[in-house]
C-alpha positions as CSV (number, residue, x, y, z in Angstrom):
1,X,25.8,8.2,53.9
2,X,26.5,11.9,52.7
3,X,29.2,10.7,50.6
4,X,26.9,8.2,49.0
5,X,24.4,10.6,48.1
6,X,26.7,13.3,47.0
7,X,28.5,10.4,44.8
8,X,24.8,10.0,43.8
9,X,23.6,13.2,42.8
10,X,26.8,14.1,41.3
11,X,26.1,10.9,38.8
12,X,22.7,12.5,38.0
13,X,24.1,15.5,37.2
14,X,26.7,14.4,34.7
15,X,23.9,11.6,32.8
16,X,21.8,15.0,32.8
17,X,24.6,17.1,31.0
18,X,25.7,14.3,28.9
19,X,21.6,14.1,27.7
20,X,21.1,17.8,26.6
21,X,23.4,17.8,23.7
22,X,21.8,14.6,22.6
23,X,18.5,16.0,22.8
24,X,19.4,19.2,21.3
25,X,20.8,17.1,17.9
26,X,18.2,14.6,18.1
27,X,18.4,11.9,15.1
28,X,15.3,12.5,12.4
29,X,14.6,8.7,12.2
30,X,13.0,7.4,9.0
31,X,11.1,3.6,9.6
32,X,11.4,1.7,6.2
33,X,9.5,-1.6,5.6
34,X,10.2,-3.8,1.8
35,X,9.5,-6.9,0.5
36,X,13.2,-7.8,0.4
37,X,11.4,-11.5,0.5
38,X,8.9,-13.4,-1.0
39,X,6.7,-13.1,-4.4
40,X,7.8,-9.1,-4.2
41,X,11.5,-9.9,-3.9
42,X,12.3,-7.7,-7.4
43,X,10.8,-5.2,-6.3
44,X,11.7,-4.7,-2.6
45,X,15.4,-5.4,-3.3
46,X,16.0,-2.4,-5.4
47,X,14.0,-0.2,-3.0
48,X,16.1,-1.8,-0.2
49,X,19.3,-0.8,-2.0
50,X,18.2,2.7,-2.7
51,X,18.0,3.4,1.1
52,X,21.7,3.4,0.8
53,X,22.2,6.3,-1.6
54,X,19.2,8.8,0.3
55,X,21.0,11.8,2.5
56,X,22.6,10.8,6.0
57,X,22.1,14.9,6.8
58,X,19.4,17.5,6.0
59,X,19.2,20.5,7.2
60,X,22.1,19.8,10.2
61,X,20.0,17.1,11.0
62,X,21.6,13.6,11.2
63,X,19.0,11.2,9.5
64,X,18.8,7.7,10.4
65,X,17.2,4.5,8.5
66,X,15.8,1.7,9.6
67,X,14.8,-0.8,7.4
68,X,12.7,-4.1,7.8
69,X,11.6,-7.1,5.6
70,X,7.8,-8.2,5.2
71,X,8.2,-10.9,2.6
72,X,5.7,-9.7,1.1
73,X,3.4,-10.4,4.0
74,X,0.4,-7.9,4.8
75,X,0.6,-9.3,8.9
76,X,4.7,-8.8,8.9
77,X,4.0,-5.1,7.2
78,X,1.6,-4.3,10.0
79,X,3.5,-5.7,12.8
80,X,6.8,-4.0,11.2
81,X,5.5,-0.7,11.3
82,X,4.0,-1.1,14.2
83,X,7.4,-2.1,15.4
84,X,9.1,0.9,13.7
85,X,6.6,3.8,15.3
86,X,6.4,2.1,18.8
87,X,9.8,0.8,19.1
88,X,12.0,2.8,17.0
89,X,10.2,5.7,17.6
90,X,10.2,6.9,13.9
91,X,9.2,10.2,12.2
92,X,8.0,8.6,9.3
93,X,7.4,5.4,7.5
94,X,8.0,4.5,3.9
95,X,6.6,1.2,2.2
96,X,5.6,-1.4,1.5
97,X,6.5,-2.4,-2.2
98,X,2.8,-3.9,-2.5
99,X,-0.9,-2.9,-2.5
100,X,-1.9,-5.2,-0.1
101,X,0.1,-4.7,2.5
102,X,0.3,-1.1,2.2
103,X,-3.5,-0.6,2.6
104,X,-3.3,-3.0,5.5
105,X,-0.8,-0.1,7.0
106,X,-3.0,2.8,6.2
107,X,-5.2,2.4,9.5
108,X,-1.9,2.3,11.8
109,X,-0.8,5.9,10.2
110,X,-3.7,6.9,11.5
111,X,-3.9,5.6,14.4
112,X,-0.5,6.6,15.1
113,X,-0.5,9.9,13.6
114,X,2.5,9.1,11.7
115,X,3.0,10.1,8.2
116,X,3.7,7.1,5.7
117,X,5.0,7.2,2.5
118,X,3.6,4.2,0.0
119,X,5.9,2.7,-2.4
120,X,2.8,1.1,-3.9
121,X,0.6,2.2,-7.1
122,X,-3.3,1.5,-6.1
123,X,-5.3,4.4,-5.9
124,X,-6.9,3.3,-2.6
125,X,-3.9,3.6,-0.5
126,X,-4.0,7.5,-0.4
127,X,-8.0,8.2,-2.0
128,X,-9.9,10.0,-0.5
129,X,-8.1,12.3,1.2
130,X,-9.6,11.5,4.4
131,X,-9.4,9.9,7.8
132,X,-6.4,8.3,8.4
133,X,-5.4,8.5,4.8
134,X,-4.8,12.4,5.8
135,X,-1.6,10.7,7.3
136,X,-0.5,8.8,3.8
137,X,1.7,9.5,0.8
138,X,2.7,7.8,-2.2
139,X,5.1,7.9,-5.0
140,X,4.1,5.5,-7.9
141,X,1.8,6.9,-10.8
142,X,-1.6,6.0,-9.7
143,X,-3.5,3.2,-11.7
144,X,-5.9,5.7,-13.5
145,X,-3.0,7.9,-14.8
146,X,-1.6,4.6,-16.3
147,X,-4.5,2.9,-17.5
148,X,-4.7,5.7,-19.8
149,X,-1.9,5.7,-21.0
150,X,-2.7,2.0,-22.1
151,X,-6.4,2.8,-23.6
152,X,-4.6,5.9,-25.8
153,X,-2.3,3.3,-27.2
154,X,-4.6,0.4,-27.7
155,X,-6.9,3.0,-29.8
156,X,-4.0,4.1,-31.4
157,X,-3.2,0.3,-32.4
158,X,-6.3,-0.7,-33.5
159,X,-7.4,-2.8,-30.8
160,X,-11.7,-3.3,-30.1
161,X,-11.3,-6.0,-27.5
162,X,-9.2,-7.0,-24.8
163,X,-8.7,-10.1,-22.0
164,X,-7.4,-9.4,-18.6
165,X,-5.3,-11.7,-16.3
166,X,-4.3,-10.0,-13.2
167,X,-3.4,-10.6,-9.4
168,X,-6.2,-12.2,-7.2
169,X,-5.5,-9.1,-4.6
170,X,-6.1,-5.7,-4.4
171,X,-3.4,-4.9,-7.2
172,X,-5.1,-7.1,-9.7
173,X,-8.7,-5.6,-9.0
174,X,-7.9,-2.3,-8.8
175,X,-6.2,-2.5,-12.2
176,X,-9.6,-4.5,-13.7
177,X,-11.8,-1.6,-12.6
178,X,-9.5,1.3,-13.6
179,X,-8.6,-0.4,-17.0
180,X,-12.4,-1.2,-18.3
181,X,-13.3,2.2,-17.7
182,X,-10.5,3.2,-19.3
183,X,-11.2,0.8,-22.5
184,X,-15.1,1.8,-22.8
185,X,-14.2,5.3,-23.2
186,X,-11.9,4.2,-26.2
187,X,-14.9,1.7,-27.5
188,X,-12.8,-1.1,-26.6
189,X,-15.1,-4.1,-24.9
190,X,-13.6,-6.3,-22.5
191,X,-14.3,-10.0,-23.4
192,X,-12.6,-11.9,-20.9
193,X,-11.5,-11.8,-17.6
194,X,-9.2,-14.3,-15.6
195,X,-7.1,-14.2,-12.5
196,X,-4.2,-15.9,-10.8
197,X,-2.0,-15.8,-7.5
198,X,1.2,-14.0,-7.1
199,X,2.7,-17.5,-5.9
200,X,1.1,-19.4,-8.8
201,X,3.4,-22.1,-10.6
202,X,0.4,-22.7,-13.8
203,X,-1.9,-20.0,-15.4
204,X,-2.6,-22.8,-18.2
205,X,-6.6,-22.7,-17.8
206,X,-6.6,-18.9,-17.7
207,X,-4.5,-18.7,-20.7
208,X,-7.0,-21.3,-22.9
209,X,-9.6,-19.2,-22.1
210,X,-8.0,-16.1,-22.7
211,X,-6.9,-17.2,-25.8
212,X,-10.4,-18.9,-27.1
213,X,-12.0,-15.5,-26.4
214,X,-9.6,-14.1,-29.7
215,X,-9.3,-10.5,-28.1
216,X,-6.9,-8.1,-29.9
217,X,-5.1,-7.6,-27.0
218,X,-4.8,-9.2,-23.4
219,X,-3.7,-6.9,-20.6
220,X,-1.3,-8.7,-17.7
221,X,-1.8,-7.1,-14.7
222,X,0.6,-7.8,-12.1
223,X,4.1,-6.9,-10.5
224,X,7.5,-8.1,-10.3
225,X,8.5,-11.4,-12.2
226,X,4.9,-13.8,-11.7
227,X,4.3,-11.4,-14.5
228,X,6.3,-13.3,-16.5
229,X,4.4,-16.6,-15.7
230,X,1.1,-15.4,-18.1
231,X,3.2,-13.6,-20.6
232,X,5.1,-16.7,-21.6
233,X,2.2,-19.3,-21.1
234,X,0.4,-17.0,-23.8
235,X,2.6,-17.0,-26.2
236,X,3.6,-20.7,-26.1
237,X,-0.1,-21.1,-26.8
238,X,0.4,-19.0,-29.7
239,X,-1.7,-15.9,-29.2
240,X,-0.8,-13.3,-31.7
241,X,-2.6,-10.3,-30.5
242,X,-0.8,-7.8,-28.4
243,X,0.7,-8.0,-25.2
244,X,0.0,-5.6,-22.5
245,X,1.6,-4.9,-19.1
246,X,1.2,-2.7,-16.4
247,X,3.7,-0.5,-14.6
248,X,4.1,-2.8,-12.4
249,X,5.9,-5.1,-14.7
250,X,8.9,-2.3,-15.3
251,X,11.7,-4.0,-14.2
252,X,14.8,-5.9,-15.4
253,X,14.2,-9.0,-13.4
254,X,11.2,-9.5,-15.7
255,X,13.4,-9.2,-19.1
256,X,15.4,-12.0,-17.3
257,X,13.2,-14.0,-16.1
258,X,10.7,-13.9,-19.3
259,X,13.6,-13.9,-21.9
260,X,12.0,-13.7,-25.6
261,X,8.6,-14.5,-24.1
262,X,8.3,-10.5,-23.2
263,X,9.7,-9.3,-26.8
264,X,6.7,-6.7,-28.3
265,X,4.9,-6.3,-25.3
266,X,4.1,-2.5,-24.2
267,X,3.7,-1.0,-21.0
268,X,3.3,2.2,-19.4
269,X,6.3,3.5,-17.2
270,X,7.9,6.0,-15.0
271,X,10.6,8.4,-17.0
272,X,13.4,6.5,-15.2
273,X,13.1,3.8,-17.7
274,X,14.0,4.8,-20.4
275,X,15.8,8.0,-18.9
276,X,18.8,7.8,-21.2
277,X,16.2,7.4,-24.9
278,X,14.2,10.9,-23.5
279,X,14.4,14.3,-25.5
280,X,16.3,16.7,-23.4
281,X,13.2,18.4,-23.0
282,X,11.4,16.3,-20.6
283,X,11.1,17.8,-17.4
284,X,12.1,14.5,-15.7
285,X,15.1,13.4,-17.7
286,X,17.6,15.2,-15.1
287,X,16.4,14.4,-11.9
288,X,15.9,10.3,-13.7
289,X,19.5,10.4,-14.7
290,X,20.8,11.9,-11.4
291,X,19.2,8.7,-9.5
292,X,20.2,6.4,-12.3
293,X,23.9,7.2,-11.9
294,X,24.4,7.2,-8.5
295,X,22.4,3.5,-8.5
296,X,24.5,2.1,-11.0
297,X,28.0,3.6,-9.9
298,X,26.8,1.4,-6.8
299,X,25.3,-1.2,-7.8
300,X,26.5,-1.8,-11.9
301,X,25.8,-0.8,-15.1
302,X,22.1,-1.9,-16.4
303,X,21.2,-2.9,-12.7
304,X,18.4,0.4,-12.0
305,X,15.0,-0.3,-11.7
306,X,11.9,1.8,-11.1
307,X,11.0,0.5,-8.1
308,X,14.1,1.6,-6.6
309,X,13.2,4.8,-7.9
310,X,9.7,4.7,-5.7
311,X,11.9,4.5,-3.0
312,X,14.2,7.7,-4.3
313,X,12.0,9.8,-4.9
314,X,10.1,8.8,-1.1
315,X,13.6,9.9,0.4
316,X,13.2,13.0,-2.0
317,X,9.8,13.8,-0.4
318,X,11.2,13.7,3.4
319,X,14.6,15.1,2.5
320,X,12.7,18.5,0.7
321,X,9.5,18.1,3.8
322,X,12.3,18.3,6.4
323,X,13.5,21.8,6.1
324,X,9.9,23.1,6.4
325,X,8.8,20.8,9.3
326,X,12.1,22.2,11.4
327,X,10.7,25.9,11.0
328,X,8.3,25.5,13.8
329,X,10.7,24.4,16.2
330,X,8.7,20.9,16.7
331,X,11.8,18.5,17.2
332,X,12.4,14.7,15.6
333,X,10.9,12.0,17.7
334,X,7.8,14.0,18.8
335,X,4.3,14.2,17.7
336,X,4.5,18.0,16.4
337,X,7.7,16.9,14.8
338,X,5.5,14.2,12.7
339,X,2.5,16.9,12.0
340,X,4.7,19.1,10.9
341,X,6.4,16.8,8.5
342,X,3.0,15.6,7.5
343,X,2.1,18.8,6.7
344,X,5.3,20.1,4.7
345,X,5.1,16.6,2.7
346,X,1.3,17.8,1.6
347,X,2.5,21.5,0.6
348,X,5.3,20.3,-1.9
349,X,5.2,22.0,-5.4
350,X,7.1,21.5,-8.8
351,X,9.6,18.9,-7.4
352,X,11.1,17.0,-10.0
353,X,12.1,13.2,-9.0
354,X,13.0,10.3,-10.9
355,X,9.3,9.3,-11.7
356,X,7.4,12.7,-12.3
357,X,7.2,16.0,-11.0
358,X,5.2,16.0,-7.8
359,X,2.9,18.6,-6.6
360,X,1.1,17.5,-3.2
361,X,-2.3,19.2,-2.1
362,X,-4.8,18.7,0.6
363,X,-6.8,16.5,-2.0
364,X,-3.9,14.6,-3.6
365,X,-1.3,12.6,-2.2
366,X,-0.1,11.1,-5.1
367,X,0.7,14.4,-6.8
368,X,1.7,12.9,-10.4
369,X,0.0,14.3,-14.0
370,X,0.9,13.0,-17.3
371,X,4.5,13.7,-16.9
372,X,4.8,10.7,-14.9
373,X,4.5,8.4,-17.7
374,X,5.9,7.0,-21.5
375,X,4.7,4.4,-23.1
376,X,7.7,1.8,-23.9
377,X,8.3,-1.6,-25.4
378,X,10.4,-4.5,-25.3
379,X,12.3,-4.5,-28.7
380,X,15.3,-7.4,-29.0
381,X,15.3,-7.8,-25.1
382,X,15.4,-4.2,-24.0
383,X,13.0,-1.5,-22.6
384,X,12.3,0.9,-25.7
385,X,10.7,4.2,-25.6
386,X,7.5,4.4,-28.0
387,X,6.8,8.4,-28.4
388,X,3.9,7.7,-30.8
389,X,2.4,5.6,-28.5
């Protein structure tokens, strides 16, 4: 019996020795959900494959990913991070790629106290500053800051009206009310408005309206390829004004999948886009062209996209947060470790990424101005940068 219990405790003590050095290097774990899947696929891939290329080790931390695919569902983003903070015991979570699903995650960083990192444009997702939106962060230009950009250049073109065909979601209505206030303040009248599903196979009905209505210019607003599905059914129904997209559409898949259909339509965009065509003088061509090269030395030549760049610049935010958050001596899988990376995410300033420059406050978690944006259009199949637009 003595030998037995000596056998016994001498077991505990070696599990307990083995243990402390583990503790004391405890992993930083990082909880990524994507829509690797689904209607979202183009964009979720890229941010999927960026994961790859964000720092292992920060700060003699080792940092680990873990990365799920929603499909572009808002009940799988939920139930992922859920998964991620409760299971995995993560430090943070980035995504998801869309609107929808990353509002739907909002309440559980709250509820959780977790800090999340949207790779998603719509305004709501991180405003107000408040509640559990205290807990959320995001890297895309905010719809306002693009919109714009839009209503400068369709003042600058000439245009006095303008159609809409967005997403039936949160991404599509965010954009309608952002871009008619936009439009009124440049005296340009919206005259029609139509709507279609980001699974949709026909848009025909929206487009004969669209087109009967004889705007100067019809705005797309969507994401990923079902962009392409309006753009081309307008111009086989041979509407000559000018074609509009939103950030959303920036992305290579769409050139492919829309083929000649997308030649002359204009856009706002990230930096990243057109990184290479920038004067040396932008503020973001550097930190653009540092991402750019290590994607495509991965991945191939022509293959970057700016939704990959979402995600880079969201590992750019926790790599530079992670430093600061360590000072306290909170440690990685504990609630003061998360409040204190929460907090260091917020107090970023001047950080250059592949999309903007961030600076982070108490009353802005988006943390992009106007150096976030070009204007750009698609000239003989290929993203263009338009200066005097």
């Amino acid at each position: 019996m003595k030998l037995k219990q000596s056998l016994r405790l001498s077991m505990l003590a070696g599990a307990v020795a083995f243990a402390l050095p583990m503790l004391a290097s405890a992993q930083i774990k990082v909880g990524i959900t994507v829509a690797s899947t689904g209607p979202a696929a183009s964009l979720g891939i890229p941010e999927r494959n960026t994961v790859a290329l964000l720092p292992t080790e920060i700060a003699g931390q080792k940092i680990e990913y873990i990365v799920l695919d929603d499909g572009t569902d808002t009940t799988v983003a939920v139930k992922n991070m859920r998964k991620l903070i409760t299971d995995d015991k993560v430090d943070v979570v980035i995504g998801t790629s869309v609107t929808p699903g990353s509002l739907a995650m909002v309440d559980v960083a709250g509820e959780t106290s977790t800090p999340m990192i949207s790779v998603a444009a719509n305004a709501k997702i991180v405003e107000p500053v408040e509640g559990a939106r205290k807990w959320v962060f995001k890297t895309p230009q905010n719809d306002q800051l693009m919109a714009g950009a839009l209503a400068d250049a369709m003042a600058k073109q000439g245009v006095k009206t303008l159609g809409f065909i967005g997403y039936s979601d949160a991404y599509g209505e965010g954009w309608l009310n952002v871009m008619t206030e936009a439009a009124k303040a440049k005296g340009i009248k919206m005259v029609a408005v139509e709507r279609y599903g980001r699974t949709d196979t026909s848009v025909t009905g929206q487009a004969l309206k669209l087109v009967a209505a004889r705007p100067d210019g019809i705005l797309v607003a969507g994401s990923g390829t079902p962009v392409a599905l309006p753009q081309r059914e307008l111009k086989s129904r041979s509407y000559k004004g000018i074609m509009y997209q939103t950030h959303g559409a920036a992305n290579n898949d769409v050139l492919r999948v829309c083929g000649k259909d997308c030649n002359d339509m204009i856009l706002p965009a990230g930096p990243l886009l057109v990184a290479d065509q920038l004067p040396d003088s932008n503020p973001v061509k550097k930190s653009a062209l540092e991402y750019k090269t290590k994607y495509e030395a991965k991945y191939g030549e022509g293959t970057i996209n700016t939704f990959g760049g979402h995600m880079w610049d969201a590992g750019l935010l926790v790599a530079t947060a992670i430093p600061q958050a360590l000072k306290g001596g909170a440690k990685p899988g504990t609630p003061q470790f998360r409040q204190a990376l929460r907090d260091a995410i917020e107090q970023i300033k001047d950080l250059p990424a592949s999309q903007g420059v961030f600076n982070m406050s108490a009353t802005d978690h988006a943390g992009l101005d106007q150096r976030a944006r070009v204007m750009v259009k698609v000239v003989d199949g290929k993203w263009t940068y338009q200066p005097d637009l």
